[in-house]
KOLROSE-928450 format. One record per residue (C-alpha): x, y, z. Coordinates in steps of 0.001 Angstrom, whole numbers, padded with zeros to 6 digits. Each point is the difference from the previous one (the first is absolute). Example, Ala and Ser with C-alpha at 12.3 -4.5 7.8 and 13.67 -1.06 7.14 Angstrom:
<nodes>
+---------+---------+---------+
:      xx :      yy :      zz :
+---------+---------+---------+
:  012300 : -004500 :  007800 :
:  001370 :  003440 : -000660 :
+---------+---------+---------+
</nodes>
This chain:
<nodes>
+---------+---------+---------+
:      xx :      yy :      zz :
+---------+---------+---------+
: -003881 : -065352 : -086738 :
:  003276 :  002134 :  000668 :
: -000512 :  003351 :  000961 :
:  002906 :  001940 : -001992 :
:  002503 :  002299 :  001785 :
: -001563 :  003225 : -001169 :
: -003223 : -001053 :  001050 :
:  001339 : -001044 :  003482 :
:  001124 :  003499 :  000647 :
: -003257 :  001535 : -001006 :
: -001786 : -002080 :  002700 :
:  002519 :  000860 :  002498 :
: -000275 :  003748 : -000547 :
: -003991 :  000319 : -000132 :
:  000468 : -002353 :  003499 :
:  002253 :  002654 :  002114 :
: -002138 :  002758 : -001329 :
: -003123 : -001339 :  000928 :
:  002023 : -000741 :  004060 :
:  000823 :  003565 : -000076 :
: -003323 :  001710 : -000559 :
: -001232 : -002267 :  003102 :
:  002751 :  000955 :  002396 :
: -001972 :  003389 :  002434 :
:  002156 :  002484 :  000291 :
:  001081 :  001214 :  003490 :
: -000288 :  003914 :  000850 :
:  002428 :  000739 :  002964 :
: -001454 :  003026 :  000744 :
: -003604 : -001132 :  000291 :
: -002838 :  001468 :  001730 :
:  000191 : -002671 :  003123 :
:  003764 :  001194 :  001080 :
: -000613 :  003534 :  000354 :
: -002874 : -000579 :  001837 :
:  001863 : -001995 :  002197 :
:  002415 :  002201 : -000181 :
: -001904 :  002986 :  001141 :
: -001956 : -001636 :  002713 :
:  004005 : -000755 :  001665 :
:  000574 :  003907 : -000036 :
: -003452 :  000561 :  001256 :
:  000726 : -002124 :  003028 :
:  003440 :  001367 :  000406 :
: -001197 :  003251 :  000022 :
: -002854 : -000469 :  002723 :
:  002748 : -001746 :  002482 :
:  002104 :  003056 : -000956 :
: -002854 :  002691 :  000951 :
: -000660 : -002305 :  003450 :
:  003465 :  000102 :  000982 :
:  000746 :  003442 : -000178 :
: -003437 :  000104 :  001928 :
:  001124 : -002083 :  002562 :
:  003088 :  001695 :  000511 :
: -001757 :  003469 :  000092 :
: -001905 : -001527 :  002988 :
:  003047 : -001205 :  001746 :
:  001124 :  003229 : -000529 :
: -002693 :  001681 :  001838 :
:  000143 : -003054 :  002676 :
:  003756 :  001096 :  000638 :
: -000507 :  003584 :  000110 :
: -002691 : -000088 :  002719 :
:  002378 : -002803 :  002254 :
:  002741 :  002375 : -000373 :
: -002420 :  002850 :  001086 :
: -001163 : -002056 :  002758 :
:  003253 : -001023 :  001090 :
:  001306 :  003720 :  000769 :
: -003095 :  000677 :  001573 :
:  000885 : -002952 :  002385 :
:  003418 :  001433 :  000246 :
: -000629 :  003750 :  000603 :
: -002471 : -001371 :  002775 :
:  002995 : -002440 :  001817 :
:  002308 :  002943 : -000375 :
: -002365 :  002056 :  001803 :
: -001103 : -002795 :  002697 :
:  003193 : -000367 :  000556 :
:  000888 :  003889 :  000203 :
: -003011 : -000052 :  002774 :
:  001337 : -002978 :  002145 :
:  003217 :  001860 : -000084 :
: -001609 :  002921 :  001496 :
: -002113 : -001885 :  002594 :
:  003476 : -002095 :  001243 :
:  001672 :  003646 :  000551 :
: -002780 :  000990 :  001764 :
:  000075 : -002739 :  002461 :
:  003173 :  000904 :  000363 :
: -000380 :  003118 :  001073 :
: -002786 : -000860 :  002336 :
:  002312 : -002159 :  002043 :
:  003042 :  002479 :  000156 :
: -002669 :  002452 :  001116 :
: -001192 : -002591 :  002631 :
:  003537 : -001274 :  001348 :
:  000893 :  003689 :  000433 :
: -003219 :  000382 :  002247 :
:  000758 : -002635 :  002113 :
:  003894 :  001328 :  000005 :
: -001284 :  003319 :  001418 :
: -002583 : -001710 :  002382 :
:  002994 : -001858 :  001580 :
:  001957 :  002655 :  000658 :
: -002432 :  002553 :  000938 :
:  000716 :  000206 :  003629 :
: -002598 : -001182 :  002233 :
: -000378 :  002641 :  002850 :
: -002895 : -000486 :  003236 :
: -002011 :  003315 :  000549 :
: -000464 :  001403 :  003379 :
: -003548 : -000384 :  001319 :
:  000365 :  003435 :  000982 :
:  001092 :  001886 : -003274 :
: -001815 : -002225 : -002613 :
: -001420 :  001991 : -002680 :
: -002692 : -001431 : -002062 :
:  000739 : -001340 : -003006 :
: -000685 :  001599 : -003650 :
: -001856 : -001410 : -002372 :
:  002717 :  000637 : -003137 :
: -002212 :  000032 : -003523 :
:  000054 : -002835 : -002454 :
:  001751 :  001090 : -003093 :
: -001348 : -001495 : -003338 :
:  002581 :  000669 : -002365 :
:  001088 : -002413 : -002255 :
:  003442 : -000695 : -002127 :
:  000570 :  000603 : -003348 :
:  000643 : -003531 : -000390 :
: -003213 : -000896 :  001565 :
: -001809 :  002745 : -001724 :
:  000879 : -001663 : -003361 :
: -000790 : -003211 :  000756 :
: -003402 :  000754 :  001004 :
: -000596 :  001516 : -003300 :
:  001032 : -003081 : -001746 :
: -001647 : -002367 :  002205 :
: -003620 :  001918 : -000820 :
:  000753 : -001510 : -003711 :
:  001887 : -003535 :  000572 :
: -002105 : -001530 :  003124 :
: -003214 :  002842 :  000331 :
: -000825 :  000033 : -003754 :
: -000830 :  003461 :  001343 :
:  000928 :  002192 : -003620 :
: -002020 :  002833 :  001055 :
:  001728 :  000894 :  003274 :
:  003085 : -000930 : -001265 :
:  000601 :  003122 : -002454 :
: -000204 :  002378 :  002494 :
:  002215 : -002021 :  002518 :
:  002340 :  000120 : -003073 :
: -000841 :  003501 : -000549 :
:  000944 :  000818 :  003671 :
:  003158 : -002039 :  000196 :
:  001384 :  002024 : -003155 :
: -001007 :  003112 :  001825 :
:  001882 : -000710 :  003225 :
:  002631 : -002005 : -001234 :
:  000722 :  001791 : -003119 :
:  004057 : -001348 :  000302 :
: -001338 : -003041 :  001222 :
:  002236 : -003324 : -000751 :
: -003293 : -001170 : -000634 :
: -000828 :  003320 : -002633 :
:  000229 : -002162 : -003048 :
: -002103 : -002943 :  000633 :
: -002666 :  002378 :  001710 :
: -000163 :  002163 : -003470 :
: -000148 : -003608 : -001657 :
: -002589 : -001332 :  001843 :
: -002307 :  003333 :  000070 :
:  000558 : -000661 : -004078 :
: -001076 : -003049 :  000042 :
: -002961 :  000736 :  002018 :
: -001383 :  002795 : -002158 :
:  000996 : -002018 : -002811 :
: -002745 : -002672 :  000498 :
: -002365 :  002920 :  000679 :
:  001280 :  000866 : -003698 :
:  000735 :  003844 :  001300 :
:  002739 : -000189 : -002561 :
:  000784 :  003352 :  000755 :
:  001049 : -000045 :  003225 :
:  001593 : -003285 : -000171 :
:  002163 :  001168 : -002546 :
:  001544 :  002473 :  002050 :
:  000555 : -002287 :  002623 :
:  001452 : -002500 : -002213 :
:  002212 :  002856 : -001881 :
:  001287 :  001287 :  003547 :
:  001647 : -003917 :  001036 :
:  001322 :  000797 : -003654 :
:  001721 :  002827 :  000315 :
:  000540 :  000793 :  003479 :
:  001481 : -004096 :  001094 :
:  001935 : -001195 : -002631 :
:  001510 : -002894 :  002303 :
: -003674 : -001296 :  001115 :
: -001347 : -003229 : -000858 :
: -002816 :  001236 : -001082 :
:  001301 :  002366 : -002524 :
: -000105 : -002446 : -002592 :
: -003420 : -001514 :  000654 :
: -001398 :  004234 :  000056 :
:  001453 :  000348 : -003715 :
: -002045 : -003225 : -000735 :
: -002610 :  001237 :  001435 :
:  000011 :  003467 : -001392 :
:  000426 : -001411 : -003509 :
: -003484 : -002007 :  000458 :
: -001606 :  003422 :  001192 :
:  001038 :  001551 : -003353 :
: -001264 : -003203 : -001559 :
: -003446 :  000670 :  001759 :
:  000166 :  003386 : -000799 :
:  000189 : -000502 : -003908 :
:  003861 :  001118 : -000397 :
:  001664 : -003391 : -001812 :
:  003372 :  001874 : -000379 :
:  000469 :  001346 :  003558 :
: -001575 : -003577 :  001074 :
:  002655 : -001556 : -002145 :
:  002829 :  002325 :  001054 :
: -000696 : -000825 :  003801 :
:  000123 : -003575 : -000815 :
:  003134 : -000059 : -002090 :
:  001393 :  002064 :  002989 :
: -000430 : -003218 :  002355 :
:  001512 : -001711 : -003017 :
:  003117 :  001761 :  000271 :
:  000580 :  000946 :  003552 :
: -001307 : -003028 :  001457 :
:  000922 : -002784 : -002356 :
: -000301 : -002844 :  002960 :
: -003092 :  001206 :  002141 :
: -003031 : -001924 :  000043 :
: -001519 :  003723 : -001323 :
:  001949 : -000544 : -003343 :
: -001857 : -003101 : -000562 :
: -003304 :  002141 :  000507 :
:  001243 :  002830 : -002347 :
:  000835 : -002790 : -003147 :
: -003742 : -001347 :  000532 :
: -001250 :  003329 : -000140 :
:  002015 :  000821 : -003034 :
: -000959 : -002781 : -002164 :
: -003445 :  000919 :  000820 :
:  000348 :  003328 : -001532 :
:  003133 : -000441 : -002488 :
:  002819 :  001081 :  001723 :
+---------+---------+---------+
</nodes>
């Protein structure tokens, strides 16, 4: 029996009806995505936090090699300084030596007469020392003696006998350093605040600001600390003591 068109078309109609009510429907923004979603940010957010903890670490790790690393160069500036000192001395000790046996070979040699001979005098031993030799013996009661005690007042005396000593500003230095690591912070601030102001063309000028600005840091004052360290900055831009002062000052915010 022939279906007629009409019916046909009824048929067809109820058919595509009945496929669409069966087709699921697709939500794009379903549950399943943004928790997928979310647990990519999570994870990009914990590398985040561990990098910028890893750099703060190699942050730290840089600022105590670069602390380190002036320490090893203030201590080669100063081994060297020392060796200088100890070559001039030799030195010295062989002019003074040549020159004896200069006058020993032209003393002339005369023969006493059996007769007339006088005994001889006894002529006293005199103990003095140099100022050169004075100052070195101070120094060597820290570098080979490890002898800190007896070296203050060796420094002490120096200063007080050789007040216009060539050696004046190292001796104030090294009497501040001294009572430094006894933390008298007193009295090694004057000491450091005389090589200050009294030898402006000393080597150790720059290392006594340094050093007065950690006093101050000690002491509690943060803004005379910081001053004394930004004065290294500025006066002493390429000293091993400048690389000191910018440690200290990102310690305390400089």
């Amino acid at each position: 029996m022939r279906k007629s068109p009409l019916v046909l078309a009824s048929i067809f109609t109820v058919t595509c009806a009945a496929a669409a009510a069966q087709a699921p429907v697709v939500d794009a923004n379903n549950g399943d995505f943004e928790a997928r979603l979310a647990a990519i940010e999570s994870i990009l957010d914990s590398r985040t936090e561990s990098q910028h903890r890893l750099q703060s670490q190699l942050d730290s790790l840089q600022s105590e090699v670069d602390e380190l690393r002036g320490a090893v160069e203030v201590h080669t500036n100063q081994l060297e300084k020392i060796l200088q000192r100890q070559r001039e001395l030799y030195l010295e000790i062989d002019k003074r030596v040549e020159a004896l046996k200069t006058a020993t070979v032209q003393q002339p040699v005369t023969t006493p007469d059996a007769t007339t001979q006088t005994p001889a005098v006894t002529q006293p031993v005199t103990t003095a020392i140099s100022e050169t030799e004075a100052y070195e013996n101070a120094v060597n009661l820290i570098l080979k003696d490890r002898d800190y005690a007896a070296a203050v007042p060796a420094f002490q005396q120096f200063i007080s006998q050789y007040p216009d000593s060539e050696y004046a500003a190292n001796a104030h230095y090294w009497l501040g350093q001294l009572l430094f690591n006894q933390q008298d912070w007193v009295t090694a601030q004057q000491q450091f605040g005389i090589v200050v102001d009294r030898f402006a063309d000393s080597s150790k000028r720059a290392d006594s600001i340094l050093k007065l600005g950690i006093i101050a840091e000690r002491q509690g004052n943060v803004a005379l600390a910081r001053q004394r360290f930004n004065q290294v900055v500025a006066e002493y831009p390429d000293s091993s003591a400048r690389k000191l002062a910018d440690s200290r000052l990102a310690q305390i915010g400089g």
